[in-house]
The first five atom37 places (N, CA, C, CB, O) and aatype in JSON, in Angstrom:
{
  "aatype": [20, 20, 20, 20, 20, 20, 20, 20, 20, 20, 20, 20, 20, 20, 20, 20, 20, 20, 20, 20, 20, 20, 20, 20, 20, 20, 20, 20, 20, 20, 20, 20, 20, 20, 20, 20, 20, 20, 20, 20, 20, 20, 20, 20, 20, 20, 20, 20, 20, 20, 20, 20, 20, 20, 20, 20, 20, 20, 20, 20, 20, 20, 20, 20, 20, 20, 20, 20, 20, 20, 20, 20, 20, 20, 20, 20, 20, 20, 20, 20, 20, 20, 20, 20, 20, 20, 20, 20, 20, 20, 20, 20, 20, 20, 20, 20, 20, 20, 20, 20, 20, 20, 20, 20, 20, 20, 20, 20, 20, 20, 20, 20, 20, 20],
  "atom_mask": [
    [1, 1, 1, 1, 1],
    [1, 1, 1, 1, 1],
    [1, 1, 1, 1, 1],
    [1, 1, 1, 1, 1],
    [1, 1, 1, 1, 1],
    [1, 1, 1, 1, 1],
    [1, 1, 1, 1, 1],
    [1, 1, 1, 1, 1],
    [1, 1, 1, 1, 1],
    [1, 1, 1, 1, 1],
    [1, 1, 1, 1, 1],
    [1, 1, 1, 1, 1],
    [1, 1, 1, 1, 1],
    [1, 1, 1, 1, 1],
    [1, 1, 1, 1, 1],
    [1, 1, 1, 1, 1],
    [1, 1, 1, 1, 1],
    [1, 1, 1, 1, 1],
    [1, 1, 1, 1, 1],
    [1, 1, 1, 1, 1],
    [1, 1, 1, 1, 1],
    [1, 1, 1, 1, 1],
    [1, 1, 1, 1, 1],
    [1, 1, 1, 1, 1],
    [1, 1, 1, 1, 1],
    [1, 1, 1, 1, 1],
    [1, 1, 1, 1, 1],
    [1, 1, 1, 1, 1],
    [1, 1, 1, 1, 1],
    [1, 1, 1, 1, 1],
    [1, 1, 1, 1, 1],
    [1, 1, 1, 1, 1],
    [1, 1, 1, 1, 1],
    [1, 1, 1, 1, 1],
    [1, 1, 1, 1, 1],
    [1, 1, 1, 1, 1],
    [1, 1, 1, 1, 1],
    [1, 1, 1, 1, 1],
    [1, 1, 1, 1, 1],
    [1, 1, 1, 1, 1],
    [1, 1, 1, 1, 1],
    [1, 1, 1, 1, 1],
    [1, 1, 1, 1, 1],
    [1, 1, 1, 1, 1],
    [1, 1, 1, 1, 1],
    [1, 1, 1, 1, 1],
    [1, 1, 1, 1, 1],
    [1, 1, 1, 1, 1],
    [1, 1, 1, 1, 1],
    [1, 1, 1, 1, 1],
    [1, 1, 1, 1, 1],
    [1, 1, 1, 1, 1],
    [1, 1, 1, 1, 1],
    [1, 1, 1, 1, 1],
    [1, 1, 1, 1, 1],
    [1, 1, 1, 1, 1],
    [1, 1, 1, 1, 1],
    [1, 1, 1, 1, 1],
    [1, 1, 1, 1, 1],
    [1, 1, 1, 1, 1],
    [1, 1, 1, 1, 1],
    [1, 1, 1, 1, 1],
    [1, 1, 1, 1, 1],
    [1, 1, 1, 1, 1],
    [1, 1, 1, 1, 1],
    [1, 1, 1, 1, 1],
    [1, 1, 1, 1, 1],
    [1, 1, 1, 1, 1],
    [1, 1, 1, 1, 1],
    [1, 1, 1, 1, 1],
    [1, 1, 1, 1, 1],
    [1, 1, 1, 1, 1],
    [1, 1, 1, 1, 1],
    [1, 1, 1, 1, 1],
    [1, 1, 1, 1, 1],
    [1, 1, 1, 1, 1],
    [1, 1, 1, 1, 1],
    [1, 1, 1, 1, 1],
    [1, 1, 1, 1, 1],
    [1, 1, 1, 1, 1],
    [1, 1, 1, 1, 1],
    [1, 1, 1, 1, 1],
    [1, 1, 1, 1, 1],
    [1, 1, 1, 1, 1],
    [1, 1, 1, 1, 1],
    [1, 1, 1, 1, 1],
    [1, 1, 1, 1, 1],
    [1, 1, 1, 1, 1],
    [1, 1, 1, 1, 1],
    [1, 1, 1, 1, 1],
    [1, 1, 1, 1, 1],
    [1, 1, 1, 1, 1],
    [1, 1, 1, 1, 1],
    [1, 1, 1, 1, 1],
    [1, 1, 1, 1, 1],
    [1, 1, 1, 1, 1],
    [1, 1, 1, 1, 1],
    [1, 1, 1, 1, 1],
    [1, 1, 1, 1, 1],
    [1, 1, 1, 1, 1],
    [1, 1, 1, 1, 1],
    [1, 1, 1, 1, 1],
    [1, 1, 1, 1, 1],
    [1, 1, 1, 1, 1],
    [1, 1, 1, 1, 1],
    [1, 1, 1, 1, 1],
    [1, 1, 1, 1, 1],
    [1, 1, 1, 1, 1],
    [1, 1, 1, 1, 1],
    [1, 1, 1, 1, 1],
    [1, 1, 1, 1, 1],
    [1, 1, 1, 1, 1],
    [1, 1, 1, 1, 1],
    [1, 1, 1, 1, 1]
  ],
  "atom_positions": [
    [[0.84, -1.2, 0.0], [0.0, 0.0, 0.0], [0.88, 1.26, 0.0], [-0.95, 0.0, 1.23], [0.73, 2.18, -0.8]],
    [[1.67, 1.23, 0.81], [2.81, 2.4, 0.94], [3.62, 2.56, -0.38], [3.95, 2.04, 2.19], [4.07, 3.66, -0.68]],
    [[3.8, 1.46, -1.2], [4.25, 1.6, -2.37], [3.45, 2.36, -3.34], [4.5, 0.48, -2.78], [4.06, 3.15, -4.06]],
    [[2.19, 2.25, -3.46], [1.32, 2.88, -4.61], [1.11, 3.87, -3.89], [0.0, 2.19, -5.22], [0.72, 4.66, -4.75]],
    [[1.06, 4.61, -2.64], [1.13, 5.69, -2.53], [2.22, 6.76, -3.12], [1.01, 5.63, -1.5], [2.12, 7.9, -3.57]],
    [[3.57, 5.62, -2.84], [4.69, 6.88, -3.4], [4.93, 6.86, -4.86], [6.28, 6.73, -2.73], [5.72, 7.52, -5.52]],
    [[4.04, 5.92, -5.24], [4.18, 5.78, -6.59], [2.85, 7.06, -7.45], [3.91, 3.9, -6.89], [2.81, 7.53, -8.59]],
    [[2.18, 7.18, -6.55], [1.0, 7.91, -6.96], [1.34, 9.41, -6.7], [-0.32, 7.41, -6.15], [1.04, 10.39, -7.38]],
    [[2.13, 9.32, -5.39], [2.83, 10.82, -5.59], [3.87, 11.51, -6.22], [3.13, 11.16, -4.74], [4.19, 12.7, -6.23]],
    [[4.4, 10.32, -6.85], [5.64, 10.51, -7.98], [5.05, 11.09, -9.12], [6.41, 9.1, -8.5], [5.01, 12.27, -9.48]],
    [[4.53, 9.94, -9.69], [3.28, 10.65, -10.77], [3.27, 11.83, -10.87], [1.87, 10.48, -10.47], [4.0, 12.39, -11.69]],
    [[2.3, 12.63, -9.93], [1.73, 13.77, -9.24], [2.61, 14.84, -9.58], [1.57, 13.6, -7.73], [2.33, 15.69, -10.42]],
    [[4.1, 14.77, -8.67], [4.79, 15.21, -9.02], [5.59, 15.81, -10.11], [4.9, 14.85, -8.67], [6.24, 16.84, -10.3]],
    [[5.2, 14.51, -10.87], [6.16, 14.66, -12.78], [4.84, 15.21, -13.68], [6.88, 12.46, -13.8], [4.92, 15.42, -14.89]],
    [[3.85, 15.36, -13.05], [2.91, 15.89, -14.13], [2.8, 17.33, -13.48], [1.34, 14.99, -14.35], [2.68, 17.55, -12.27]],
    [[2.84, 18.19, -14.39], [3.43, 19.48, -14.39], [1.67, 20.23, -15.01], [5.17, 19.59, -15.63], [1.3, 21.41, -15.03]],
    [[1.34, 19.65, -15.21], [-0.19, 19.81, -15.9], [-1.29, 19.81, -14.86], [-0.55, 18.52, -16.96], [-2.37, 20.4, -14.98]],
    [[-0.89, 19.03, -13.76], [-1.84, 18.61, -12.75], [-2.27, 19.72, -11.99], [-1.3, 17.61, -11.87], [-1.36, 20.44, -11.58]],
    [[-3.77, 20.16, -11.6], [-4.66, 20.74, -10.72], [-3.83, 20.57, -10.11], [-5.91, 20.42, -10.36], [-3.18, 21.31, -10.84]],
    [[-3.0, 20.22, -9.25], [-2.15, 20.67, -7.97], [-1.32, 21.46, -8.08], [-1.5, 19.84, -7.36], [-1.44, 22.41, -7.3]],
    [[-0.33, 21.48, -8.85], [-0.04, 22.78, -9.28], [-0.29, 23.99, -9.68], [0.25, 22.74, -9.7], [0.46, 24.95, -9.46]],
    [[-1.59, 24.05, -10.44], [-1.97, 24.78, -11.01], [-2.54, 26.1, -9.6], [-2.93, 23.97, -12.04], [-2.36, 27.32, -9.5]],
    [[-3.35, 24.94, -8.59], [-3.76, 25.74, -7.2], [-2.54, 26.29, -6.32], [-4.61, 24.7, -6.18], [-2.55, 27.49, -6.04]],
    [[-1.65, 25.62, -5.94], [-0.5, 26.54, -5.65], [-0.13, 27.31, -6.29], [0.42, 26.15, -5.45], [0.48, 28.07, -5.54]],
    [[-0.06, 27.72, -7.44], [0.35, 28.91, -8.0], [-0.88, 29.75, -7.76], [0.82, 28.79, -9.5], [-0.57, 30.89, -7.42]],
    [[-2.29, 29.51, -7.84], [-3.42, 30.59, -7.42], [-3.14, 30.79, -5.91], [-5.12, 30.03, -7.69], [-2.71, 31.88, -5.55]],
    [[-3.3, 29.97, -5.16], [-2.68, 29.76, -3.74], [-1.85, 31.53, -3.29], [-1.25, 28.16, -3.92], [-2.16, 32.67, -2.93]],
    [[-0.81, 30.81, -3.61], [0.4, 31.84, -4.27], [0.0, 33.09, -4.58], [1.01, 31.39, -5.6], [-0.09, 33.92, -3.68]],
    [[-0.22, 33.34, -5.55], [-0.56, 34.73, -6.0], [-1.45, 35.16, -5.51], [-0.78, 34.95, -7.16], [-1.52, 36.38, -5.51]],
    [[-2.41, 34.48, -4.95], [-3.54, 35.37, -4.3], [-3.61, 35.91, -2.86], [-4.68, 34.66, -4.39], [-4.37, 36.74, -2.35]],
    [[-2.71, 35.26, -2.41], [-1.84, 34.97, -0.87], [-1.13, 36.92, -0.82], [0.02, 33.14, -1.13], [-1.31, 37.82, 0.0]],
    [[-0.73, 36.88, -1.47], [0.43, 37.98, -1.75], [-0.16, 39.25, -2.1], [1.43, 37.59, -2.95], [0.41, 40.3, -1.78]],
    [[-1.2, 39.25, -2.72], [-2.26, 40.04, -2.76], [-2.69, 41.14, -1.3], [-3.31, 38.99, -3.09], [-2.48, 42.31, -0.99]],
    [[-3.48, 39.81, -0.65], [-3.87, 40.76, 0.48], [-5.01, 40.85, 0.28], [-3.3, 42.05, 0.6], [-5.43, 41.64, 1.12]],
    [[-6.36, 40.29, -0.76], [-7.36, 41.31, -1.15], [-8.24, 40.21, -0.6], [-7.54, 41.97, -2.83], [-7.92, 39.07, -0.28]],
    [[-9.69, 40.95, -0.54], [-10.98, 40.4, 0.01], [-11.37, 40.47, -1.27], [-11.89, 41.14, 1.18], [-11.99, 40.15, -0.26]],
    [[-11.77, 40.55, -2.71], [-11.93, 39.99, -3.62], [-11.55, 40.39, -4.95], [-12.88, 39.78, -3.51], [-11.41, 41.57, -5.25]],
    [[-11.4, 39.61, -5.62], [-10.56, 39.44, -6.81], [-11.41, 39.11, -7.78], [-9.5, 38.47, -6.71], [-12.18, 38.17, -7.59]],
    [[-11.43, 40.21, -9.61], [-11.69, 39.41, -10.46], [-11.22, 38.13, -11.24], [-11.81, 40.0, -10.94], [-10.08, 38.16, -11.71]],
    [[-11.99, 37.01, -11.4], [-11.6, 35.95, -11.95], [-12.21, 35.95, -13.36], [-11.93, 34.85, -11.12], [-13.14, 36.69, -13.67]],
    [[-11.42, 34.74, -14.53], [-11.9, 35.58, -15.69], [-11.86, 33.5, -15.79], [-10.74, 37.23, -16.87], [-10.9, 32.97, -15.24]],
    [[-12.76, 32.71, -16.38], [-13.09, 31.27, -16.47], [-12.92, 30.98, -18.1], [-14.72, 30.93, -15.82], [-13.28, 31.88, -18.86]],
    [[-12.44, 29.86, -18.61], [-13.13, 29.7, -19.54], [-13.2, 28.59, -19.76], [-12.92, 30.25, -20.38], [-12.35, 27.96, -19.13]],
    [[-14.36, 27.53, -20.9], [-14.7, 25.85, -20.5], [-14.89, 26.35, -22.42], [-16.56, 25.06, -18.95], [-15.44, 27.38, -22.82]],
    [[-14.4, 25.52, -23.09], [-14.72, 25.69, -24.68], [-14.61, 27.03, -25.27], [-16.15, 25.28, -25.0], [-13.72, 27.87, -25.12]],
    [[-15.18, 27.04, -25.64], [-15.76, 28.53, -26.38], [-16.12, 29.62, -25.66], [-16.98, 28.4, -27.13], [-15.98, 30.69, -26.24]],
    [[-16.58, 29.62, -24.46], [-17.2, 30.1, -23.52], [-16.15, 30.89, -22.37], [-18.01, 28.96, -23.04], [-15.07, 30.37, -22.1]],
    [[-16.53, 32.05, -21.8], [-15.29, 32.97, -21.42], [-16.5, 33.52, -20.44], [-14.34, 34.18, -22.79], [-17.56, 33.66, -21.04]],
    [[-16.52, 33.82, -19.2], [-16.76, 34.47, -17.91], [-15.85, 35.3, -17.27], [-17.02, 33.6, -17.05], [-14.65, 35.02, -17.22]],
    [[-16.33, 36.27, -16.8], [-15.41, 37.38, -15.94], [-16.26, 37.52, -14.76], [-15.12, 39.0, -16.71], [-17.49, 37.52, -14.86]],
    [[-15.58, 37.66, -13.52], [-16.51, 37.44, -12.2], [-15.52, 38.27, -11.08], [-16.79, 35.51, -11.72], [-14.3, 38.26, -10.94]],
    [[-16.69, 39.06, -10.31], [-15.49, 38.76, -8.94], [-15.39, 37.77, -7.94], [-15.47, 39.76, -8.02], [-16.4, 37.06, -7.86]],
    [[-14.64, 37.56, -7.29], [-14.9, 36.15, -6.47], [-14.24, 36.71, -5.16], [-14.05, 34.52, -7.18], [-13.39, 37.6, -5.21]],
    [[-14.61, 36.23, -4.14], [-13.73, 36.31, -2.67], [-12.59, 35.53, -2.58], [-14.53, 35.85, -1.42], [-12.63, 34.3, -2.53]],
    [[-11.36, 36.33, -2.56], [-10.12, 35.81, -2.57], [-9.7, 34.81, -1.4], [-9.27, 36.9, -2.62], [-8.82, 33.96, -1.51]],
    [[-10.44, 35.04, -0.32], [-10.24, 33.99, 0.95], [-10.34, 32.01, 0.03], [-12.1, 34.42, 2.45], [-9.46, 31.16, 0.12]],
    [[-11.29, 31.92, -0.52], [-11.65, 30.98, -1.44], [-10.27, 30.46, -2.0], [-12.63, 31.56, -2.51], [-9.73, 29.4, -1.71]],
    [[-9.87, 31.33, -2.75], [-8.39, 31.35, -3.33], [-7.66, 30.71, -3.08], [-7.73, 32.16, -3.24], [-7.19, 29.83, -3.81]],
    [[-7.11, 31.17, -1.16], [-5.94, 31.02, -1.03], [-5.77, 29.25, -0.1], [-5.43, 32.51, -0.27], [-4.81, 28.97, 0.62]],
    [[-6.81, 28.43, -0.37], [-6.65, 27.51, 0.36], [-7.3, 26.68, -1.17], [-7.39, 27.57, 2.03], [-7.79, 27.12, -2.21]],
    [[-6.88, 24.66, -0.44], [-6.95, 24.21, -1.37], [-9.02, 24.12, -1.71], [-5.92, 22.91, -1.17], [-10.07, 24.12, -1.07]],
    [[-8.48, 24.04, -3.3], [-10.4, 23.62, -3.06], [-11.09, 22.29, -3.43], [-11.39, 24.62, -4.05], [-12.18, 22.14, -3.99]],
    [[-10.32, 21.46, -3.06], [-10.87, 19.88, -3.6], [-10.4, 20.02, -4.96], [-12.73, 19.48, -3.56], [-9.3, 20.48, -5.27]],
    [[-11.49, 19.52, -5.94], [-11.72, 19.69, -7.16], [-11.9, 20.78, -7.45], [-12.5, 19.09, -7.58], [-11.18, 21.39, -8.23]],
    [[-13.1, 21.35, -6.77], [-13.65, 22.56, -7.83], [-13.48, 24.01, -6.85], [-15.64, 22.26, -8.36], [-12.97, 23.98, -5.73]],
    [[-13.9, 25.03, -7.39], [-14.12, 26.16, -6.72], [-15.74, 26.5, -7.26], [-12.87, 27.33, -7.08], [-16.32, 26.44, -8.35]],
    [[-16.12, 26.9, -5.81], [-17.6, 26.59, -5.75], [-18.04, 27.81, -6.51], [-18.29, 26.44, -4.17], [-17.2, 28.7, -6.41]],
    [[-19.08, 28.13, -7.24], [-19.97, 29.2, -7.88], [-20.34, 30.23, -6.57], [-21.49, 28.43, -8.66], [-20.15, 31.44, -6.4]],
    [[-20.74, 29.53, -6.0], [-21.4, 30.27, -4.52], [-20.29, 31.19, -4.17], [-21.72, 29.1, -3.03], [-20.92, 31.8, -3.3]],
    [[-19.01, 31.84, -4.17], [-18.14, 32.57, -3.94], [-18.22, 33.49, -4.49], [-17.24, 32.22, -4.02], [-17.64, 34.46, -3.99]],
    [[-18.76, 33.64, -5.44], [-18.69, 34.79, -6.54], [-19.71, 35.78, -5.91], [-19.15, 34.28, -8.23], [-20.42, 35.43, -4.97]],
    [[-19.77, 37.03, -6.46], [-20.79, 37.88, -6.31], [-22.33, 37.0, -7.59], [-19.99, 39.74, -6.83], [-22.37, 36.11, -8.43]],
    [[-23.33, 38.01, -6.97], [-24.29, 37.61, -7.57], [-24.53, 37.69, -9.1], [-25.08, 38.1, -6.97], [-24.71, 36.65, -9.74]],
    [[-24.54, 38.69, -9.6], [-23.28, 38.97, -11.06], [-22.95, 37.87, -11.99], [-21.67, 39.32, -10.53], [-23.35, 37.51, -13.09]],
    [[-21.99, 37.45, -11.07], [-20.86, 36.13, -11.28], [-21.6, 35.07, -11.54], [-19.89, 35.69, -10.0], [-21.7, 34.5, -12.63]],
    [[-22.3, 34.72, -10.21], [-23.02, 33.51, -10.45], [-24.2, 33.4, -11.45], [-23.48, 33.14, -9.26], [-24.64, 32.35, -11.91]],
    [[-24.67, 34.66, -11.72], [-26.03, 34.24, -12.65], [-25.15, 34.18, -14.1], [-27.6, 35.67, -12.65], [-25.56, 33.28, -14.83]],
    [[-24.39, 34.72, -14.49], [-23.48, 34.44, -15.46], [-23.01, 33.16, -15.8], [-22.55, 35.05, -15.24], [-23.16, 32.6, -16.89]],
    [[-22.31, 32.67, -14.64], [-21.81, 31.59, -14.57], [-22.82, 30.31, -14.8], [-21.18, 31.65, -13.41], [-22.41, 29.29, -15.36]],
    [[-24.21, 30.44, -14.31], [-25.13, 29.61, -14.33], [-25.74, 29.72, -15.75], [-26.02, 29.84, -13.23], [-26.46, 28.84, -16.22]],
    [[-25.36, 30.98, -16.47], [-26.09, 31.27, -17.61], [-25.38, 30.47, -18.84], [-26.15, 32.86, -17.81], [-25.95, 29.85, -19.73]],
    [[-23.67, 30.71, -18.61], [-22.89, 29.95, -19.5], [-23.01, 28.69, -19.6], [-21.77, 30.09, -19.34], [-23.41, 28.13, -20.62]],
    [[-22.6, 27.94, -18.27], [-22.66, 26.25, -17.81], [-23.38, 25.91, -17.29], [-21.88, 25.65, -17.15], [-23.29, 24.75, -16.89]],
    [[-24.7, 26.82, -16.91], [-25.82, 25.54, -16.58], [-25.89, 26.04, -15.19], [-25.29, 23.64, -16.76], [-24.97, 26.56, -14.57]],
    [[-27.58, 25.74, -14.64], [-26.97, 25.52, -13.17], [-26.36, 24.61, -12.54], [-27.65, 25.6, -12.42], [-25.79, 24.99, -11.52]],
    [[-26.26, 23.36, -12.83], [-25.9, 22.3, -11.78], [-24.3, 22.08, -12.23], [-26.98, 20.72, -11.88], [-23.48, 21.48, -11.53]],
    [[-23.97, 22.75, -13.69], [-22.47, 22.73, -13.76], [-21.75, 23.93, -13.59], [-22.05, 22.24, -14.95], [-20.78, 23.98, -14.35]],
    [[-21.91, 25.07, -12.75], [-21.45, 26.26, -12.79], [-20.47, 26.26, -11.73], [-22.45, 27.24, -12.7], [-20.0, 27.31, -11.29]],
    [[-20.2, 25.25, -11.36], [-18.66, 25.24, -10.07], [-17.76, 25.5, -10.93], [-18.08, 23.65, -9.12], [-18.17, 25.2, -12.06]],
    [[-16.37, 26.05, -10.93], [-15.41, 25.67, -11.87], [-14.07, 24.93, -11.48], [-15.09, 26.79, -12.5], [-13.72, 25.23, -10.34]],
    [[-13.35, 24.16, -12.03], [-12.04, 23.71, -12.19], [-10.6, 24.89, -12.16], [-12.18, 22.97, -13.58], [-10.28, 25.97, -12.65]],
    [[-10.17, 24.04, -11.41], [-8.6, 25.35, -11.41], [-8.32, 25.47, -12.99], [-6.66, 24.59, -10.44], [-8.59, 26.41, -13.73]],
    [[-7.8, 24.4, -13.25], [-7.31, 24.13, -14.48], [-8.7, 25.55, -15.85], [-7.52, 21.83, -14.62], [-8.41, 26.36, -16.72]],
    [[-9.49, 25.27, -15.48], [-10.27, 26.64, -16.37], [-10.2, 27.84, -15.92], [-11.71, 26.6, -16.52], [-11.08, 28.43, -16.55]],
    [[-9.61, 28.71, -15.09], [-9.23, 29.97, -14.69], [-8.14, 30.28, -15.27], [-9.09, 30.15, -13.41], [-7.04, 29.76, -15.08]],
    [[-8.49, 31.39, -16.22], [-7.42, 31.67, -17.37], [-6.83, 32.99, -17.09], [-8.05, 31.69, -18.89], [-6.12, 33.56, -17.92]],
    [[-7.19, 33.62, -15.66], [-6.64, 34.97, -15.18], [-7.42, 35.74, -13.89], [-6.7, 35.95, -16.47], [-8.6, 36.07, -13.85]],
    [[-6.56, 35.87, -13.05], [-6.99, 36.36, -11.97], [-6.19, 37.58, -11.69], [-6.98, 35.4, -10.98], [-4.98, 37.65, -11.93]],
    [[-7.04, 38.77, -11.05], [-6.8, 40.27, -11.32], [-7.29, 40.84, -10.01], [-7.64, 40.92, -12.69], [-8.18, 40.53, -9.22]],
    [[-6.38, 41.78, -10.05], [-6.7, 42.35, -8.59], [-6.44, 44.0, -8.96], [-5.48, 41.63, -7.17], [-5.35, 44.36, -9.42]],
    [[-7.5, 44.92, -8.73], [-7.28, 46.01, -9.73], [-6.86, 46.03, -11.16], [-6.49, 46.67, -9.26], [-7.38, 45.46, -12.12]],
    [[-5.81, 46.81, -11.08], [-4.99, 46.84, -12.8], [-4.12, 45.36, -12.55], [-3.52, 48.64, -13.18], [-3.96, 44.74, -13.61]],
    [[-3.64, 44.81, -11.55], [-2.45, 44.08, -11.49], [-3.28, 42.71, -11.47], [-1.36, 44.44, -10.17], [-4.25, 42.43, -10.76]],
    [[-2.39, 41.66, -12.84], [-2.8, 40.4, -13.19], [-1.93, 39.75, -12.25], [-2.68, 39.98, -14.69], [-0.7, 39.83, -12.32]],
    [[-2.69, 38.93, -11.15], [-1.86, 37.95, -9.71], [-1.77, 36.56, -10.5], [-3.06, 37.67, -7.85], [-0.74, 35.9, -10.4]],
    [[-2.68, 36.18, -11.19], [-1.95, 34.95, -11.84], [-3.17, 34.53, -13.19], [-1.7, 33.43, -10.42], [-4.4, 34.55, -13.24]],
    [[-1.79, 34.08, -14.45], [-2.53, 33.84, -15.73], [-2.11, 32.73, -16.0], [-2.39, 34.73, -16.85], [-0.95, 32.38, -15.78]],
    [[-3.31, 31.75, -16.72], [-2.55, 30.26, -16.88], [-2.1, 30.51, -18.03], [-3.39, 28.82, -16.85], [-2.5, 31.37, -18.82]],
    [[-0.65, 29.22, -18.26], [0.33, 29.2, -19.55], [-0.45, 28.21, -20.46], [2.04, 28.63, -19.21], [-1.06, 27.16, -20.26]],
    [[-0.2, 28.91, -21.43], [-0.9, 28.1, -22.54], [0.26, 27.87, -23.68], [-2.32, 28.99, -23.19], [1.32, 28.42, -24.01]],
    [[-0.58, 26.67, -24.15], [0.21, 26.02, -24.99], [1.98, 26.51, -24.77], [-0.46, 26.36, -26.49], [2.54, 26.19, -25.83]],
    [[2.66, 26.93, -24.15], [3.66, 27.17, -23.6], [4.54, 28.59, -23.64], [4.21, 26.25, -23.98], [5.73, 28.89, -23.64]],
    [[2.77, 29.58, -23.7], [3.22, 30.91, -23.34], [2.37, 31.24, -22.49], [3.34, 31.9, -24.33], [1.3, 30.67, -22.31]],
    [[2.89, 32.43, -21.73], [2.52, 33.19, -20.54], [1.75, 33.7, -20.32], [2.99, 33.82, -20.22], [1.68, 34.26, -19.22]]
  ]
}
């Protein structure tokens, strides 16, 4: 058992792609901030959302998802409008920029730019 654990955290480790990383770096940047809430900008396909969200949310891990319910009201009817209601939580991995005033705290790398 102890073996497929360290084998599962090796993995983990070498995948550079993985939701765990991706939240420590939001973690991270939002940490450093300081702010009680932050615009978040989502996107799932085709589909692109801009929201503010409460940065407390942010800075800790969030399971899988980050809940809809964080957002201002705004946010969420948006969010429910794009993906549905029962799919409007989102994935780290779909937060394509988080903003705090003028200053961008963290943007995901794509295809292997910044």
């Amino acid at each position: 058992m102890n073996d497929a654990i360290i084998a599962a955290y090796e993995a983990l480790l070498h995948n550079a792609e993985s939701n765990v990383f991706t939240v420590k770096k939001i973690i991270a940047a939002v940490k450093a901030a300081d702010a009680k809430s932050v615009s978040v900008t989502v996107r799932r396909g085709d589909k692109e959302a801009t929201f503010k969200y409460e940065a407390c949310h942010l800075t800790q891990d969030c399971g899988s998802k980050y809940n809809a319910w964080n957002a201002d009201a705004q946010g969420r009817r948006e969010l429910e409008r794009l993906f549905g209601r029962s799919d409007d939580d989102f994935f780290p991995h779909e937060i394509v920029r988080i903003t705090y005033g003028r200053n961008t705290l963290y943007e995901a790398v794509e295809n292997g730019k910044a």
